[in-house]
N, CA, C and O atoms as a MOPAC input file, in Angstrom:
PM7 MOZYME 1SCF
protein

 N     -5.38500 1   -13.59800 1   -23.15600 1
 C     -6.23500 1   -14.01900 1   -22.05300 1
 C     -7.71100 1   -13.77300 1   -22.38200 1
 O     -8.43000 1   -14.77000 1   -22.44200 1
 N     -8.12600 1   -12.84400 1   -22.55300 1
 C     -9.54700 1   -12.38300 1   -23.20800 1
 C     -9.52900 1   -13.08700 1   -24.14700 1
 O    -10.31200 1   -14.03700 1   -24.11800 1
 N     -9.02100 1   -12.99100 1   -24.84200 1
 C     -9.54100 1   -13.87700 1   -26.17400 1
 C     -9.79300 1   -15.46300 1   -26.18200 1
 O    -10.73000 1   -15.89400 1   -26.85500 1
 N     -8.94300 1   -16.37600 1   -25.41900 1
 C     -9.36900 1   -17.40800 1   -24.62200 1
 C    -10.71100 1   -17.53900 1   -24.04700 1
 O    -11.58100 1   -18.33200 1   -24.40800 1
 N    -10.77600 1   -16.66700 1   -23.10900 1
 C    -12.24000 1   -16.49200 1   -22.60400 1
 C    -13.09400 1   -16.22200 1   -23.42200 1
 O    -14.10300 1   -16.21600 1   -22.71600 1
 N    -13.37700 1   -16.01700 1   -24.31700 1
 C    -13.83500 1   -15.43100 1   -25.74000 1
 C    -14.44000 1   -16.93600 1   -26.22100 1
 O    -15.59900 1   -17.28200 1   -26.44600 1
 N    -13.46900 1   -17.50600 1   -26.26900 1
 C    -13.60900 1   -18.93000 1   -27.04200 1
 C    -14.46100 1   -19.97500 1   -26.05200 1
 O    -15.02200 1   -20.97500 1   -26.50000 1
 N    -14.47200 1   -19.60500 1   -24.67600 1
 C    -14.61700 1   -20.51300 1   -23.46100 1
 C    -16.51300 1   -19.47200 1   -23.34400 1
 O    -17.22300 1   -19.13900 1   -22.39500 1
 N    -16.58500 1   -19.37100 1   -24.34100 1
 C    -18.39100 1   -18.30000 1   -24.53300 1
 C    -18.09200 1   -16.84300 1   -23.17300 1
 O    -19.19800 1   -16.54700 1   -22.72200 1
 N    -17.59300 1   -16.46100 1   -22.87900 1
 C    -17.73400 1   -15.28500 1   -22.35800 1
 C    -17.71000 1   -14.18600 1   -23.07300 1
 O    -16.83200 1   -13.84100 1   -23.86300 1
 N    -18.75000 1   -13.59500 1   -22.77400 1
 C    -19.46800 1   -12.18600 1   -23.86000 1
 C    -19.21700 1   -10.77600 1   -23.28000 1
 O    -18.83800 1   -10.51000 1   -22.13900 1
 N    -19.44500 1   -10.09700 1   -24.08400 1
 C    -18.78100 1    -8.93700 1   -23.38700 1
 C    -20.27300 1    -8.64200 1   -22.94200 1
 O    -21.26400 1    -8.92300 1   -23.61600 1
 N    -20.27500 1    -8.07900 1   -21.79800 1
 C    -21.25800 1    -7.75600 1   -21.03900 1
 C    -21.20800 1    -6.44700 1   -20.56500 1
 O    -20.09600 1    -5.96400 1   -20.35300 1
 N    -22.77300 1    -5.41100 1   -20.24500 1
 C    -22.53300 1    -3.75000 1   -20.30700 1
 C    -23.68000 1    -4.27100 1   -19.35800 1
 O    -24.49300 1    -5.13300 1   -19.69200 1
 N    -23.63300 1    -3.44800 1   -17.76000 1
 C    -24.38500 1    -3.40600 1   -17.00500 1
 C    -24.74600 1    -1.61800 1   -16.35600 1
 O    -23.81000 1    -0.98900 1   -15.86100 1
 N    -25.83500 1    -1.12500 1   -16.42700 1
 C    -26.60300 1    -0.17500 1   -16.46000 1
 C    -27.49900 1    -0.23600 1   -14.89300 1
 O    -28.63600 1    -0.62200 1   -14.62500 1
 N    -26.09900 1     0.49100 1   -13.83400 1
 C    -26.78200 1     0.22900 1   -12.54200 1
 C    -27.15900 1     1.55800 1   -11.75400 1
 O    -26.15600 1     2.06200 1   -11.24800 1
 N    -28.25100 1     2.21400 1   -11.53000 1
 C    -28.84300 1     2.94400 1   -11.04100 1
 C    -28.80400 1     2.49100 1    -9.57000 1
 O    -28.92200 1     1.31200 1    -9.23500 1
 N    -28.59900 1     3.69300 1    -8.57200 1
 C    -28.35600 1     3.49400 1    -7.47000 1
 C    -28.81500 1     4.86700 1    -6.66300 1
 O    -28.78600 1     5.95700 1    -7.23500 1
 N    -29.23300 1     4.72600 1    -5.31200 1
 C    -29.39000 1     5.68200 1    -4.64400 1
 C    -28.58300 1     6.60500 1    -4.01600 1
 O    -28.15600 1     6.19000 1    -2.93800 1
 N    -28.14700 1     7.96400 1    -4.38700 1
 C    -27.02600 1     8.61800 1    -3.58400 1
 C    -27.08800 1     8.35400 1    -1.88400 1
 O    -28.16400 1     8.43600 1    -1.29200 1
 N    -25.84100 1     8.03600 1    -1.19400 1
 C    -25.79400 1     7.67100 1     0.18900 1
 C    -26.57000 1     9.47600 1     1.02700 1
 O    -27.34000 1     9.45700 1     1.98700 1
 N    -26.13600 1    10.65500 1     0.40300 1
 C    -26.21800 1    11.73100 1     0.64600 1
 C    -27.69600 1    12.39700 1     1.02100 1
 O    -28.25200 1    13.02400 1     1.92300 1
 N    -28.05600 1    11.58600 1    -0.86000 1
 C    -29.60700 1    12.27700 1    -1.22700 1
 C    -30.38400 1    11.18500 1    -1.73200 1
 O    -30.64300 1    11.04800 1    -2.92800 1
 N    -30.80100 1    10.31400 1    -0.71500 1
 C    -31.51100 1     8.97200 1    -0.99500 1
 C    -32.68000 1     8.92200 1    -2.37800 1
 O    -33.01000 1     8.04300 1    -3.17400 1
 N    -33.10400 1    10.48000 1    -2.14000 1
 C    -33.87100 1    10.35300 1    -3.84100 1
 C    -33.36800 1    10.81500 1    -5.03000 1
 O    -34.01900 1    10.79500 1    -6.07500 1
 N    -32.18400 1    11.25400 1    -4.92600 1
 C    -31.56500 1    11.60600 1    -6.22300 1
 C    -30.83500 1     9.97400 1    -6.85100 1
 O    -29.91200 1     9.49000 1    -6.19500 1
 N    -31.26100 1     9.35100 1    -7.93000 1
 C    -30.65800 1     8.15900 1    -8.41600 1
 C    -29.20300 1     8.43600 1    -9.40300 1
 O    -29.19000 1     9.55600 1    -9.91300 1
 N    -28.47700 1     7.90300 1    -9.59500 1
 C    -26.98200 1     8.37800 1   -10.33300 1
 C    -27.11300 1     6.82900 1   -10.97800 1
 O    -27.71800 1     5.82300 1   -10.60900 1
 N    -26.31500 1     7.11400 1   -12.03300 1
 C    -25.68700 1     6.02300 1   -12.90900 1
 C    -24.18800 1     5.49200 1   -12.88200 1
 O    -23.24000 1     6.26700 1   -12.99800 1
 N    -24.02200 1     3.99800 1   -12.70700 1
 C    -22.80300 1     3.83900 1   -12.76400 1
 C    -22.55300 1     2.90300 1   -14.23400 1
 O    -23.56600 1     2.31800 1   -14.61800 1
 N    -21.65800 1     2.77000 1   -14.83700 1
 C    -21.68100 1     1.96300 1   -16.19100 1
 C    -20.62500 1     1.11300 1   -15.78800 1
 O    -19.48400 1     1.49300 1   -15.52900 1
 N    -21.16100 1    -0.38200 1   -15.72900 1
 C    -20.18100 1    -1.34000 1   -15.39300 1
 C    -19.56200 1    -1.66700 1   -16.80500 1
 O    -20.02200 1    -0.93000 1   -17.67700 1
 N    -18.58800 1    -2.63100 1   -17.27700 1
 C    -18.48800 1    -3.65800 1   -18.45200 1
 C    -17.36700 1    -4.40100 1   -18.16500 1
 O    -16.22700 1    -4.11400 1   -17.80000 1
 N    -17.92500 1    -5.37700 1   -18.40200 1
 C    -16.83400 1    -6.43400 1   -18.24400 1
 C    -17.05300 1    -8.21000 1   -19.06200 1
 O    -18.17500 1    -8.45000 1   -19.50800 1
 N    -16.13200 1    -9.13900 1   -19.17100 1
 C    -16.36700 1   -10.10800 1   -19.96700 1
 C    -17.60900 1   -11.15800 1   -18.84500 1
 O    -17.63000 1   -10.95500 1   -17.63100 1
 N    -18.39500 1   -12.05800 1   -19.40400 1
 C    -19.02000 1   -12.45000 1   -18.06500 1
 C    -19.53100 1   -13.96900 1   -19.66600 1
 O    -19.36300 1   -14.18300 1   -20.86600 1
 N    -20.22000 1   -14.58300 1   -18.36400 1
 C    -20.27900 1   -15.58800 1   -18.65600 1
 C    -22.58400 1   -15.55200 1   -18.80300 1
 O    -23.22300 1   -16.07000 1   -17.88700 1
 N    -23.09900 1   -15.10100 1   -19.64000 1
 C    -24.52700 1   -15.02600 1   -19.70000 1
 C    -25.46700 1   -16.83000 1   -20.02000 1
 O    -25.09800 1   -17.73000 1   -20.77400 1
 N    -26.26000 1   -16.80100 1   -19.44000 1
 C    -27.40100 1   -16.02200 1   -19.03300 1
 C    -26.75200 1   -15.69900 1   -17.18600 1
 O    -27.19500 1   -14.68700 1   -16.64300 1
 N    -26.12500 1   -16.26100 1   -16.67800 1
 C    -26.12500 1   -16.29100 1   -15.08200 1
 C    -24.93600 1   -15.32400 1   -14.69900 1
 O    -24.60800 1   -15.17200 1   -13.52200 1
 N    -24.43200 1   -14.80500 1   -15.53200 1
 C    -23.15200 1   -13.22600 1   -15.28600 1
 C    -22.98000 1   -13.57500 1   -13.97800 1
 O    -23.66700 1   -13.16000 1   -13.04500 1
 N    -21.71300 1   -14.63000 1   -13.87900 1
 C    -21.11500 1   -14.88900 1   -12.34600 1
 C    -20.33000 1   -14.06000 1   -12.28300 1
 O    -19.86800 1   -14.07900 1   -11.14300 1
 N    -19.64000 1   -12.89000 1   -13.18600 1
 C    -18.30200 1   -12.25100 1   -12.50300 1
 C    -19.11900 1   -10.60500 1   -12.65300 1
 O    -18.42200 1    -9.60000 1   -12.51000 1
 N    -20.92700 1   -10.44900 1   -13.00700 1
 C    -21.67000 1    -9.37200 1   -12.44600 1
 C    -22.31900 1    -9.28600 1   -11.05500 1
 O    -22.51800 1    -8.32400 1   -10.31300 1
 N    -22.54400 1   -10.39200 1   -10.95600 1
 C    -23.30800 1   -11.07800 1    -9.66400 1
 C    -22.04500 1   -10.82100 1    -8.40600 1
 O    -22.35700 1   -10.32700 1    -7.32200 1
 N    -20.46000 1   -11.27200 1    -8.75900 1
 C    -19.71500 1   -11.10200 1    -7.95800 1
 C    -19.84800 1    -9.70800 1    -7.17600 1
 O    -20.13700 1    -9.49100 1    -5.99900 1
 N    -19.45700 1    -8.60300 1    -8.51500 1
 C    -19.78000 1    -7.25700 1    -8.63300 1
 C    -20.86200 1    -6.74000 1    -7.68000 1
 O    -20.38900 1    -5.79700 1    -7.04500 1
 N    -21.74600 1    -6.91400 1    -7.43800 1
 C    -22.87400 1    -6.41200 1    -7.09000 1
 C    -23.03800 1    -6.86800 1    -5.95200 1
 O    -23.38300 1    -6.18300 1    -4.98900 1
 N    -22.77300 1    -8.28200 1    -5.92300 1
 C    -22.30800 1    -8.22700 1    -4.50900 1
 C    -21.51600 1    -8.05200 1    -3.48900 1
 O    -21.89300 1    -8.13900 1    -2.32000 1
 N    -20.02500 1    -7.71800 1    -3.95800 1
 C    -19.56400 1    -6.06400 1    -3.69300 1
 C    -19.75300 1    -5.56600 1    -3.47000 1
 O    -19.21100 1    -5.13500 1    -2.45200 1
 N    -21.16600 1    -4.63200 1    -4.28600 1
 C    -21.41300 1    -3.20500 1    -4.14300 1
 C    -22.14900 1    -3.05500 1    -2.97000 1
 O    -21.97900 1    -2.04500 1    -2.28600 1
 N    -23.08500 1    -4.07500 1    -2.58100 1
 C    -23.93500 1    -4.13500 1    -1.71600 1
 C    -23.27000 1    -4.42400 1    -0.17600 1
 O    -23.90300 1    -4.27600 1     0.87000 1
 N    -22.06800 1    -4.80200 1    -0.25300 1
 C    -21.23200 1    -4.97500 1     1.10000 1
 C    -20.59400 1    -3.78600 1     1.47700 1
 O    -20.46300 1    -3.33100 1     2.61300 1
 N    -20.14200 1    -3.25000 1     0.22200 1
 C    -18.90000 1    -2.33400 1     0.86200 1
 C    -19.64200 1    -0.82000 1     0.16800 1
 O    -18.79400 1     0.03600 1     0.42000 1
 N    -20.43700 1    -0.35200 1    -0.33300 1
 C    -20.41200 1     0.97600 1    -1.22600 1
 C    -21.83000 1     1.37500 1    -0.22000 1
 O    -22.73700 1     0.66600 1     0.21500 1
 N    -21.56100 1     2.71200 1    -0.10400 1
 C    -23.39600 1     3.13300 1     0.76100 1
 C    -24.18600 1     3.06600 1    -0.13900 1
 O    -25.21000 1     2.53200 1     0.28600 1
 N    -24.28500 1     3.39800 1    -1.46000 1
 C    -25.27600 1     3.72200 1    -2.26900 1
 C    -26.27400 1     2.63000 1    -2.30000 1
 O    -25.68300 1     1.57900 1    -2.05200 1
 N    -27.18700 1     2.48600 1    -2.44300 1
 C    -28.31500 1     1.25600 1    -2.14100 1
 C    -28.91700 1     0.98500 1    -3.97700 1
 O    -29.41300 1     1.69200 1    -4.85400 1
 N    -28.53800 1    -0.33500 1    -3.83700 1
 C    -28.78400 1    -0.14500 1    -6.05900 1
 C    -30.54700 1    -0.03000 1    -5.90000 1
 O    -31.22600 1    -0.50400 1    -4.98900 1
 N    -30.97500 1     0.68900 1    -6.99300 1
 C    -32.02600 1     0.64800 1    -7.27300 1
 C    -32.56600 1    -0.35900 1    -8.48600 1
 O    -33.60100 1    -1.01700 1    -8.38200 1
 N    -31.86900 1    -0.36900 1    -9.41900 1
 C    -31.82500 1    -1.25000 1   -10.43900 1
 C    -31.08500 1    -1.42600 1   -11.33500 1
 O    -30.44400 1    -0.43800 1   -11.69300 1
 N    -30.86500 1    -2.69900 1   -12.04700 1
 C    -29.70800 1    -3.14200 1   -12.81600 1
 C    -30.22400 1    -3.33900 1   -14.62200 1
 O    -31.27200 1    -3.93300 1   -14.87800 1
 N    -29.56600 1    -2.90900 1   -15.45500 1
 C    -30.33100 1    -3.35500 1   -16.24800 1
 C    -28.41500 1    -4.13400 1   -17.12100 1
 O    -27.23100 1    -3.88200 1   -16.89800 1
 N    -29.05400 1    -4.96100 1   -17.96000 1
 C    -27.95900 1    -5.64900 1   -18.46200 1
 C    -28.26500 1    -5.99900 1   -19.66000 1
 O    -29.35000 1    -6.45800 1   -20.01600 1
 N    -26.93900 1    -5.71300 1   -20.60000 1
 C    -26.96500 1    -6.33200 1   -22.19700 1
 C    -25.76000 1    -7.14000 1   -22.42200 1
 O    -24.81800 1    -6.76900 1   -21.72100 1
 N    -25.49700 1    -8.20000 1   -23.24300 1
 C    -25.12300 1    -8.86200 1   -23.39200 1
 C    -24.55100 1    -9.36300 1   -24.79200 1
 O    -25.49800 1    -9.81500 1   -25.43500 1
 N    -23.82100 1    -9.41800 1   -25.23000 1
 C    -23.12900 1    -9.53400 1   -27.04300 1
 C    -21.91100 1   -10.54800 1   -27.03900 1
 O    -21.14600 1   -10.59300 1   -26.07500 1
 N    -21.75100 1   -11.39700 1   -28.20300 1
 C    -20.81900 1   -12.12800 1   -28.23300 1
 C    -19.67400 1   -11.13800 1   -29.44900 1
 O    -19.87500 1   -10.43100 1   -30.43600 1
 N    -18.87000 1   -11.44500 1   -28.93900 1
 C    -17.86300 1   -10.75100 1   -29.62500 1
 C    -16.93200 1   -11.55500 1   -30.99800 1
 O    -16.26500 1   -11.02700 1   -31.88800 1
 N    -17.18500 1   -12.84400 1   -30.75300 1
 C    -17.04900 1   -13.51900 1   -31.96700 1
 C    -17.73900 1   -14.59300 1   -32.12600 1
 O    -17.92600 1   -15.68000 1   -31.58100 1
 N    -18.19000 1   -13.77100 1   -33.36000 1
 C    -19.56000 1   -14.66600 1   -33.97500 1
 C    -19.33600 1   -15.31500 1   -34.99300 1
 O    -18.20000 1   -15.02000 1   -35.36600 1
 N    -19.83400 1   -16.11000 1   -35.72000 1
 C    -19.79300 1   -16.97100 1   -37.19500 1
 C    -19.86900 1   -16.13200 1   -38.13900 1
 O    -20.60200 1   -15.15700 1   -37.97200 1
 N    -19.19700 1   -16.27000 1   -39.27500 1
 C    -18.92400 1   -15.56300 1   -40.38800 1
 C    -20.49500 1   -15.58400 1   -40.60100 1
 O    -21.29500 1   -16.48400 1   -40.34200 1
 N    -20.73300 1   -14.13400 1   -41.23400 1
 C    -22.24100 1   -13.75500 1   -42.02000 1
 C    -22.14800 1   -13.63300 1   -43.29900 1
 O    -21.25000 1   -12.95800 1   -43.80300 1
 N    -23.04100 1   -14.25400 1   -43.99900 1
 C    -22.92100 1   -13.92400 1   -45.66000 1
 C    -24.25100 1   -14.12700 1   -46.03400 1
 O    -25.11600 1   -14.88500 1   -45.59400 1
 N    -24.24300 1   -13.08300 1   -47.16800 1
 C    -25.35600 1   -12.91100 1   -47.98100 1
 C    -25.44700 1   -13.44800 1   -49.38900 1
 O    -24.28700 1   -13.61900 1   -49.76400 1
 N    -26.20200 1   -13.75400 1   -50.23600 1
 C    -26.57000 1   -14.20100 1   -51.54200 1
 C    -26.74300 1   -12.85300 1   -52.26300 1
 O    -27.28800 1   -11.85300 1   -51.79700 1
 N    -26.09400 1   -13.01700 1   -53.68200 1
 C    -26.76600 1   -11.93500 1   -54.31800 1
 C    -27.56300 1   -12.66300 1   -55.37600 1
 O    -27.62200 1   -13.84300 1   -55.72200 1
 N    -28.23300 1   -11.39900 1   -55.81900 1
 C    -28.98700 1   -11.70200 1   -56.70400 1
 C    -28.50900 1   -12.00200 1   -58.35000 1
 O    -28.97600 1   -12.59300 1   -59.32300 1
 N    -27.58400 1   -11.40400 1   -58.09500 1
 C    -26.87200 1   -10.44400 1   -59.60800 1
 C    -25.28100 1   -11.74500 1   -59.87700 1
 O    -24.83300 1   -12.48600 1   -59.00200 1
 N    -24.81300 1   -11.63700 1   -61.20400 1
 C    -23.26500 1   -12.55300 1   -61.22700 1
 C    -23.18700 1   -11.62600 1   -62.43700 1
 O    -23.87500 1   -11.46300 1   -63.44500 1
 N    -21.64000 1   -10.86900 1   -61.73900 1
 C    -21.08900 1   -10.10200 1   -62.85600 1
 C    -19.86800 1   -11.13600 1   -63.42100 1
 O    -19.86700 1   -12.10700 1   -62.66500 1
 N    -18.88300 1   -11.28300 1   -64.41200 1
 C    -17.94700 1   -11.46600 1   -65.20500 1
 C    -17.04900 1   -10.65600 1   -65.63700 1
 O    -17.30600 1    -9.94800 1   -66.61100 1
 N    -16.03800 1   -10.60600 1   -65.11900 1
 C    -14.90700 1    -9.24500 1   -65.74400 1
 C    -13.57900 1   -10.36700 1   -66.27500 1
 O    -12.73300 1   -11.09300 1   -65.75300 1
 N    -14.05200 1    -9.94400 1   -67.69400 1
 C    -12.84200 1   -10.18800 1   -68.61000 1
 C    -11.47800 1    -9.34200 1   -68.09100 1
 O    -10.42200 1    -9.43000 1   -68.71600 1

């Protein structure tokens, strides 16, 4: 199933959401999301968050987000050098 989605461009995605404790409105906490999403417009982070904002007290302060494809095109390099082994 992931790996399908994989092929259909969904990247693995790491979201970095700072939020206000419901308790201690100035103490900020970290939550570490990750999940596969679809970038630049992360519809299944956006879902998320808007979630969080319905149902969780904590009030987000800010989101930060990275983004990586998990299969990429073969990489290759040139050398400089050509050895020969008899």
């Amino acid at each position: 199933m992931d790996f399908s989605r994989q092929i259909e461009g969904y990247r693995l995605t790491t979201a970095e959401i700072l939020y206000h404790m419901p308790d201690h409105p100035a103490v900020l906490q970290t939550f570490v999301w990750q999940n596969l999403d679809l970038a630049p417009r992360y519809p299944v982070l956006s879902r998320f968050l808007a979630f969080w904002e319905r149902e969780i007290e904590g009030k987000l302060h800010s989101v930060r987000v990275a983004s990586a494809g998990i299969i990429k095109p073969a990489e290759f390099r040139h050398t400089d050098h050509l050895r020969h082994l008899h």
